[in-house]
C-alpha positions, 0 to 999 in steps of 0.5 A: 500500500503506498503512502496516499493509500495508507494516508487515507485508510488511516484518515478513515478509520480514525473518521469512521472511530470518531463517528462511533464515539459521536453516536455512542455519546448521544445515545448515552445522554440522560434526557432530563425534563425539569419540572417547577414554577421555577425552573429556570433558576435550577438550569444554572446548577446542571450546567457543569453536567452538560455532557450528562445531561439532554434537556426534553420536554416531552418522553424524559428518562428522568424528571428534576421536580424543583420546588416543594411536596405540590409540585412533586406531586404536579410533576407526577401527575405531568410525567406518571411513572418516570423516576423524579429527583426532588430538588428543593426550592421550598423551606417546607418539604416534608417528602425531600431527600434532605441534601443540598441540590448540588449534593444531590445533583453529584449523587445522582451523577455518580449513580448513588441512588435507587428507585423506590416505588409508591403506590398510587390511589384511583377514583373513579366517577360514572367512567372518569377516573383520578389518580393521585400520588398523595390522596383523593378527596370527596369534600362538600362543595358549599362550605356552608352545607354539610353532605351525607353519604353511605361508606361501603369497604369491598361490598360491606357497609362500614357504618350508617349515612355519615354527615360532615365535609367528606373523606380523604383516602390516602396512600402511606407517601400521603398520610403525612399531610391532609390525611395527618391533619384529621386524624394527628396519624400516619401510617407506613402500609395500606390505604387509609381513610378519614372522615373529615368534620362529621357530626359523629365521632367517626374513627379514621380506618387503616385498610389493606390495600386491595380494598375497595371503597364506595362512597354513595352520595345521599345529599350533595352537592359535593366535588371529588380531587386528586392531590393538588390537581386542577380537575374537579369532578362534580357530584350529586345525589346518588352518585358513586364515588369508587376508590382503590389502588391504582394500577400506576406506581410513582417512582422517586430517587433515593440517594444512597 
């Protein structure tokens, strides 16, 4: 071979390696979707990882929720399902990971950390579903009249027509927030129900979390939510509330 052959043979393959390396690379890029009010103020920090990091909107690997619990809970409802690392814009943050976002920014580069999974909880409503991450809440919809309403736990009445503001049913992750304020209670395992402001005395109840709950409304108007979601489904007399464990689970990253 003379030398213009191997000149070219070599121009080749150092082009044809080069080009493996380049496609490689992108491939190995992590797409990133940053989630918050305030996201832009958390691009700054991913700067130093811009070779890590792919910036999308739209089918990300991973999800950076930067702000406080709500918004952990909006970045769910945006992206089911992706793993999401909180990062904290927000002095009270009850479901944090307790580190600095830098801190948690290395850890999450140097791969210390695992997904733990978190069940989800469902309403369904005359075909329309809710999903949430924290709890489900059939409250009344005039502050000024309270509603009634029948419990049914996997096809058993649990008590008789109850009045008051309504139920919260929770998942453990929830049981820390609206849930805790009834009831001064969390738990770590189940689905949890409690009855807010009832006439009654009405003990919160801890269920396995296969169960089945059918709240009947019996005197309206009330309105089901999902956490701290826009959509608010209105409900009447007669109309059925079914809650249960959703079939989604939401997945966190938990620094190691």
């Amino acid at each position: 071979m003379n030398d213009l052959a191997e000149h070219i043979s070599d121009r080749f393959s150092f082009c044809f390696f080069s080009t493996m390396i380049s496609v490689y690379y992108s491939f190995t890029m992590t797409r990133i979707a940053i989630f918050g009010e305030k996201a832009s103020d958390v691009r700054p920090l991913l700067e130093k990882y811009s070779d890590t990091f792919t910036l999308v909107d739209e089918n990300p690997e991973y999800v950076f929720s930067f702000g406080g619990d709500g918004t952990l809970m909006r970045s769910e409802s945006e992206y089911p399902g992706v793993p999401k690392l909180f990062l904290k814009n927000s002095k009270i943050s009850k479901l944090s990971h307790g580190l600095l976002n830098e801190e948690a920014l290395d850890r999450f580069v140097a791969g210390k950390f695992n997904i733990k999974e978190h069940i989800k909880i469902q309403a369904t409503i005359s075909g329309q579903t809710l999903v949430g991450l924290n709890d489900i809440v059939v409250h009344n919809a005039n502050p000024r009249h309270a509603i009634r309403y029948t419990v049914a736990v996997d096809g058993d009445s649990l008590m008789h027509e109850v009045i008051g503001d309504g139920v919260v049913f929770a998942t453990p992750l929830g049981s820390t927030g609206y849930y805790r304020s009834i009831t001064d209670s969390y738990f770590k395992t189940g689905l949890g129900l409690a009855f807010n402001n009832s006439t009654e005395q009405s003990d919160h109840v801890v269920l396995r979390d296969d169960s089945v709950v059918v709240i009947t409304i019996t005197r309206g108007p009330a309105e089901c939510y999902a956490d701290n979601q826009t959509t608010v489904v209105k409900l009447r007399e007669g109309d059925t509330v079914e809650l249960r464990k959703s079939e989604q689970v939401a997945r966190m990253v938990v620094m190691v």
